[in-house]
N, C-alpha and C positions, 0 to 999 in steps of 0.2 A: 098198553102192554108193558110188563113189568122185565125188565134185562135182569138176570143175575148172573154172576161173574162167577165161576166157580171156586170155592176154597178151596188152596193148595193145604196138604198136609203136611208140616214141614216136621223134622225130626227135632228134638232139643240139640245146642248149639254143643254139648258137651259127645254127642255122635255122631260130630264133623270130625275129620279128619287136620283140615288147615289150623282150628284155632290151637289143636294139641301141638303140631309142626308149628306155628308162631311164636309158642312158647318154651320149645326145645333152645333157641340162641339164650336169653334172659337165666333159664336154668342153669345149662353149663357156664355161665360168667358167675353165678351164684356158687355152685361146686368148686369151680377154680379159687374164687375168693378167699372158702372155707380152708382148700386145699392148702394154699400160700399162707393165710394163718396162722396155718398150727404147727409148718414149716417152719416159717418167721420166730413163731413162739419156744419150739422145742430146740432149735441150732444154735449155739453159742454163735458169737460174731467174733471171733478169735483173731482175726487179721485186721482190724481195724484198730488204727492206734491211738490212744487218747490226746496226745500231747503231739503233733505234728513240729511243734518248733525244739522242741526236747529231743528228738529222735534225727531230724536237722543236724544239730549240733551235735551229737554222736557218729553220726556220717563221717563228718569231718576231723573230729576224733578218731575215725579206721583208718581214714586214708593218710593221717599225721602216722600211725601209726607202721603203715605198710612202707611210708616213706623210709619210716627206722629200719625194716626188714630189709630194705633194697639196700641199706649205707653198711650194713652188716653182712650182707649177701647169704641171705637163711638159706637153705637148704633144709626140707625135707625126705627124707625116702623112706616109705616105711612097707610093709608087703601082710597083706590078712590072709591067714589061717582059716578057711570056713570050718573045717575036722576039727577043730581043737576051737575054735571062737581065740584065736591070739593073733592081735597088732604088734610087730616088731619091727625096727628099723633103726632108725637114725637121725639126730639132727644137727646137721655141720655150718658153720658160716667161714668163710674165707678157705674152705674146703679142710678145717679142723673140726672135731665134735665137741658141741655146745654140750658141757656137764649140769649146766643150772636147770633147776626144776623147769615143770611146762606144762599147760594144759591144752589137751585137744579135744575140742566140743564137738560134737557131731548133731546137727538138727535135720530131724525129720519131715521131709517135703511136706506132710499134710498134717501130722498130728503132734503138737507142741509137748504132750506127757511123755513121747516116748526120746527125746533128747538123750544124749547121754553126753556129760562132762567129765570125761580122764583127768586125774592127774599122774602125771610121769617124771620118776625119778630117773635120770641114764645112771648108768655105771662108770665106773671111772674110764671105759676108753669109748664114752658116749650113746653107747646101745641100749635102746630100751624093749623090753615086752609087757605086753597089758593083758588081760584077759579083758573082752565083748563079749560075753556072754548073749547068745540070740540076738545077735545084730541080724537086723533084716536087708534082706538082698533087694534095697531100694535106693533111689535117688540122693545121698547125703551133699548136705551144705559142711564142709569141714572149716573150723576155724582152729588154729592151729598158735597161740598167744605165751610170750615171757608170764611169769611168776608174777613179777611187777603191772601186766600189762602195756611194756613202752615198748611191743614191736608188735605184730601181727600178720600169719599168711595163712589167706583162706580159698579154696579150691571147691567146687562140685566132686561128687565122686562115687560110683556104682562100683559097691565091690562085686556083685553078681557079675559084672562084665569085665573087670580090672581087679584083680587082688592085689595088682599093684599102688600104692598111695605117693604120689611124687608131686609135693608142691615147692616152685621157686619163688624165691621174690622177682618182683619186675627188673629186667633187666640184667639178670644171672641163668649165666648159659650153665643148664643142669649136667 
């Protein structure tokens, strides 16, 4: 007598359910991949510096300089206008007004094009106004520098929150 075993009909392996679900992880690490790519590819790298030892030695160049602001005793005070976009104030050392020219740089937490560099003449009893035109009501880094550059005071500062602008040097009671 002859046994036969019966044949199973099995379906093609492509109307399983698992091998499709096995190959969902390997997928999404491929999408991701592409994802990061073209990320990678289209975002400028705007924070990364080339010269790390160049930038070093600039450091040390701020802080030579904020030393000069502290033996001067700078004084800032300046107050922003949103209605009109004007910066007006004051800049005093030894509680007199500093007449010599000055720049006040203001850089933008995220985006490097939209900077803006003042330059400020005061008038003869030290008052200056600037027009900012569409200054945005965001985070600014103020650096606030002599004509020559041998002094320097730099401050954070949100005018959406403060239209006040008050930077001292270290160690000068405002």
């Amino acid at each position: 007598m002859q046994a036969t075993s019966p044949v199973l009909q099995t379906a093609p392996w492509y109307r399983h359910r698992w091998p499709w679900f096995i190959m969902l992880g390997p997928l999404a690490v491929m999408l991701a991949t592409a994802v990061t790519v073209v990320l990678a590819l289209r975002t400028p790298d705007a924070v990364v510096v080339d010269d790390y030892y160049k930038q070093g030695k600039a450091i040390n160049q701020d802080l030579r300089r904020d030393h000069v602001a502290t033996s001067l005793k700078l004084v800032l005070d300046a107050g922003f206008d949103a209605r009109t976009g004007t910066l007006a104030g004051r800049l005093h050392s030894f509680g007199r007004p500093m007449l010599a020219p000055f720049r006040i740089y203001l850089a933008h937490p995220t985006q490097p094009g939209k900077d803006l560099a003042i330059e400020v003449l005061p008038d003869d009893y030290g008052h200056f106004r600037v027009q900012v035109p569409g200054l945005e009501m965001t985070h600014w880094q103020v650096v606030v520098e002599g004509e020559g550059r041998q002094w320097r005071l730099a401050r954070s500062w949100s005018p959406g929150k403060d239209a006040v602008l008050r930077i001292a040097a270290d160690n000068v009671q405002p």
